[in-house]
N, C-alpha and C positions, 0 to 999 in steps of 0.2 A: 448645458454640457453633461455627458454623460459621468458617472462618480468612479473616478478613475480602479482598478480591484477589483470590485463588487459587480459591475454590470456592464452587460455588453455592448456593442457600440449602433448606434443608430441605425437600420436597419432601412435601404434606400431600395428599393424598383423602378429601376427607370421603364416608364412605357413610352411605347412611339407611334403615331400617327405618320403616314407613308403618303398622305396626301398633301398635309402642310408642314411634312417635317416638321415637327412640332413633337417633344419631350414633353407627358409629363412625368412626375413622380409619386411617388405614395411611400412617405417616412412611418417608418413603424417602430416602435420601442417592443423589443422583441419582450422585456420581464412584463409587460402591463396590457400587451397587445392593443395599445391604442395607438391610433395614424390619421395623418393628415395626409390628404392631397394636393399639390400643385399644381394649376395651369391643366386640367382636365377638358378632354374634347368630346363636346356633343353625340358625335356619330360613334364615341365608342364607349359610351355609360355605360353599355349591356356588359363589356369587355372588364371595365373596371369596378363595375359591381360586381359579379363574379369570384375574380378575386379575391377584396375585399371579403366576401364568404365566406370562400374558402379559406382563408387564413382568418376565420374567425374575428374579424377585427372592431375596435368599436373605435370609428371615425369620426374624430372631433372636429376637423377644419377642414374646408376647400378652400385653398389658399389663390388667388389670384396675383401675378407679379406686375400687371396690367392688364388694362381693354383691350385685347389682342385686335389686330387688325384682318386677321387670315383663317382664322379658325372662332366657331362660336364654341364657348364654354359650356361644360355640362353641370355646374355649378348650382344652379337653381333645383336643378330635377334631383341629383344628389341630396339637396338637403331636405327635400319634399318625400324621397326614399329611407334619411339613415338619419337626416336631426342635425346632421353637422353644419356648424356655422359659417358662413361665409367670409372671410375677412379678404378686404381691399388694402390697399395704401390711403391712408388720411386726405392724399391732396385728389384723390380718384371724387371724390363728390358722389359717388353714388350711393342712392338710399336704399335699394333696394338688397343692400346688405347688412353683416349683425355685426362684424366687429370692423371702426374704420381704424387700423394701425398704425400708429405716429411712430416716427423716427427713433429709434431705438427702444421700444416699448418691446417684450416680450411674450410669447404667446407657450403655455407649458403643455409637456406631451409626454405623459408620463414621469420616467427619471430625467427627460432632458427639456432645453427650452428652444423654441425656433425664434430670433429675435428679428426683428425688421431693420433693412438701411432701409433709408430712402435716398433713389439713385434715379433721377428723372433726368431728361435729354433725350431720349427714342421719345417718351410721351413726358407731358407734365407731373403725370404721378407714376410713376413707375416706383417699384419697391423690389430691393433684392432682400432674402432669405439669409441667416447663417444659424447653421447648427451642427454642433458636433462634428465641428473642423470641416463640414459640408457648405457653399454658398450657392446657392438656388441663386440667377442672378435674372432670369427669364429672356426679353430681349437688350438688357442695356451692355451685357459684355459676352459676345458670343465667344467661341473656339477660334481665336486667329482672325478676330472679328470684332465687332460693336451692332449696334441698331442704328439703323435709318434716324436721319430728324426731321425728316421733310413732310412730317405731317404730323397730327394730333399734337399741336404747340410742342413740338422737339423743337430740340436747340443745341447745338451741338457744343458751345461753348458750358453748360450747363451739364450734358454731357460728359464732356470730358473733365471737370471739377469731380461729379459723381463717383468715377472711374478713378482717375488719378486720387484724388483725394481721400476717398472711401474703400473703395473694395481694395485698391494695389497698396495698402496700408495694414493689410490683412497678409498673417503668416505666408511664407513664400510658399508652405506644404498644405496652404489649403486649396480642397476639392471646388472646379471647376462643374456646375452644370448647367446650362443652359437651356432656352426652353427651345432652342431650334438648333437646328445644324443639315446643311444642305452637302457635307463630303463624307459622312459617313464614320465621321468623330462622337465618341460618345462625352467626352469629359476632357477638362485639361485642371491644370492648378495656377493661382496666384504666379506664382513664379516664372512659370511657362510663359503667362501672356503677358508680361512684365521685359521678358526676353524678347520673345518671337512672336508677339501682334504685329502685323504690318503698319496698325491703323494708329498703335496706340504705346507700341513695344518702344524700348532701347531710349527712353525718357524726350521722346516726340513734345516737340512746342505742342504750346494751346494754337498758336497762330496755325502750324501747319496741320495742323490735326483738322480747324474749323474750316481751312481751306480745300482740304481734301472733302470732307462731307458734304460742304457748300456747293460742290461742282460734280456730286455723283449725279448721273444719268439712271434711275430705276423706274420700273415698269409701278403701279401702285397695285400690291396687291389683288389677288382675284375675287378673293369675299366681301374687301372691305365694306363696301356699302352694304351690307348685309350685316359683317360681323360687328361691326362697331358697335348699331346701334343695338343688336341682341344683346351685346355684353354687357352694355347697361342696365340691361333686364336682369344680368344672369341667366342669360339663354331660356328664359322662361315666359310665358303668355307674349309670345314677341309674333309679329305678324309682315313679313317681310313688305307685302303689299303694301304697310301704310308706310312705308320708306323706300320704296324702290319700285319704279316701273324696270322690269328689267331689257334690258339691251332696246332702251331710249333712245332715238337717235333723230339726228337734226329734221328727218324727213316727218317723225312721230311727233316734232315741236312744232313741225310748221300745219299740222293737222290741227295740232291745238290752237294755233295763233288766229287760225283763218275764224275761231269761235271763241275766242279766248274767254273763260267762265268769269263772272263777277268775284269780286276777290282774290284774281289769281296774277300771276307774278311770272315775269321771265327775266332771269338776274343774267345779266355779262358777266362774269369775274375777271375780265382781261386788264389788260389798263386801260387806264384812260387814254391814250394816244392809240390803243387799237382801237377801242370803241369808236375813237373819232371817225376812223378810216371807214367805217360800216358796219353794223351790229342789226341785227336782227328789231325790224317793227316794234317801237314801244316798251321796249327793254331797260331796264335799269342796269346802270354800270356800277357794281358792286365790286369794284377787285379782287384777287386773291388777298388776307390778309388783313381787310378790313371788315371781316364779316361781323366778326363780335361785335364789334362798334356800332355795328347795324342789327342788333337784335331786337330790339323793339319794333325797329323799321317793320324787317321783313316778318318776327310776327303778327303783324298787320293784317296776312292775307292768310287766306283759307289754302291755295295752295301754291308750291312754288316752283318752279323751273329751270334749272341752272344748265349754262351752256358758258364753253371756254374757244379756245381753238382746236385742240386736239383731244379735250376730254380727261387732261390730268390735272389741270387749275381745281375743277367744277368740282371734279372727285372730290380731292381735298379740302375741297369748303363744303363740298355735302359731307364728309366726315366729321369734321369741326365742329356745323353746325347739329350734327344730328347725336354726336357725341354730349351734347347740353342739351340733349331731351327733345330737338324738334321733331315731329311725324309729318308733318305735310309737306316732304319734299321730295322732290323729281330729278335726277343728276344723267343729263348724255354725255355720256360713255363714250370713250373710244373712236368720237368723232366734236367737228367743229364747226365755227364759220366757214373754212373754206368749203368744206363738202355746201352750206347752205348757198355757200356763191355759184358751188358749181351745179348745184341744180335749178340754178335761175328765178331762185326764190326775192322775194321784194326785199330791197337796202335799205336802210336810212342813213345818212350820214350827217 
């Protein structure tokens, strides 16, 4: 916190990304000119270097609030350019960072401290910010909003404990920011989304709240199988190739099927009761869901193939999976069995 008299108040920049609407920030304590950044994006390191220059700054942290699913982080290159350390959330597991921050641990920055929640439900590890009456909450509590749970082990009941239980526990006058916003909201506060959430406002059950998220219809992201697995990396020596054939599709799997390579793998993830009805030659039925449990399984093979009905199951389990460091995997996209029916390809049933 900053020392009430004496010094002046934390010193925010919100920057914006216009491709994945995507916030990030850069706190600066103006008496010591040191700063930390938030949630920074790849394609605009030049932008936030810059800056950072020009206002003379000496950057301690690149702060990550999660593995974003939309955008890759410029995190690595930064710390390769200025020294600063990378910190995660504790339950993120990833090593290829310098500080993993547990639950109310603090991180100091200057005359003030940024301390960590831990607010998981959009992802497993997600971590919101607070500092200097500011809470950095990333994707777990947007502007008149929340985060998805429908992938990267969200969980919306988990969720909404985070939220209810943590951040709307926090003063009604504290600063709202978020790492996304699709209407052209820059900020709201505690109080505000306490009020007027749709999702989460006016003291909403757990029940309705897990009901409403349970039954959302969303598109999954446009990077994701790209940015997940970068983020792991911190966007650095990451090679999209070894994680993505990109725009894979049922016609490009039956290419591969007709020659299938020695240790290679074509996973179902549908259920069991559609598999039955006909699933592609020699396929293993892995569901959505039960991937983890099959991790030894599937790294078994050298490489692997995932296919759903429509391309939003297989996403998600190429997410999952590649989120725990797999590289040999193949995910079709935006298409399914039926297209494989309807080009007259072999069945099994």
């Amino acid at each position: 916190m900053s020392i009430s008299g004496t010094q002046p108040s934390l010193m925010v920049k919100q920057l914006y990304d216009r491709e994945s609407c995507t916030y990030s920030y850069l706190l600066i304590d103006p008496s010591t000119g040191e700063a930390a950044i938030i949630d920074p994006v790849r394609e605009l390191f030049e932008r936030d270097m810059r800056l950072i220059n020009e206002l003379g700054l000496e950057l301690l942290y690149t702060i990550e609030t999660h593995a974003h699913a939309d955008h890759v982080t410029s995190s690595g290159k930064i710390r390769q350019n200025t020294g600063a350390r990378i910190v995660f959330g504790e339950a993120s597991g990833i090593h290829a960072i310098d500080v993993a921050i547990k639950d109310g641990e603090s991180l100091p920055l200057g005359h003030f401290s940024i301390r960590a929640i831990a607010t998981p439900g959009h992802t497993s590890a997600c971590t919101s910010f607070f500092a200097d009456g500011r809470l950095f909450t990333g994707d777990t509590l947007l502007i008149r909003g929340c985060g998805r749970t429908d992938f990267q082990e969200g969980d919306p009941e988990t969720l909404f404990d985070s939220i209810t239980q943590k951040l709307f526990t926090l003063a009604d006058e504290t600063i709202i920011y978020p790492a996304h916003d699709y209407n052209g909201q820059t900020s709201s506060s505690i109080g505000e989304e306490k009020r007027w959430n749709p999702r989460l406002g006016n003291s909403r059950s757990k029940q309705s709240f897990v009901d409403l998220m349970n039954n959302l219809v969303l598109d999954m992201p446009k990077k994701i199988n790209e940015a997940v697995p970068a983020n792991t990396s911190v966007g650095v020596n990451f090679d999209p190739k070894r994680y993505l054939w990109h725009d894979f599709t049922m016609d490009n799997l039956h290419q591969v099927w007709q020659e299938l390579p020695d240790k290679s793998l074509i996973m179902d993830n549908r259920t069991p009761e559609e598999f039955t009805k006909g699933h592609v030659p020699g396929s293993l039925n892995i569901p959505l869901g039960t991937e983890n449990d099959n991790i030894d399984r599937i790294n078994g093979y050298d490489t692997v193939y995932i296919y759903c009905r429509s391309g939003r199951r297989a996403q998600t389990t190429f997410t999952n999976l590649s989120f725990q460091g797999m590289e040999h995997l193949h995910c079709v996209s935006h298409t399914g069995m039926p297209d494989w029916i309807k080009a007259g390809y072999e069945v099994e049933t």
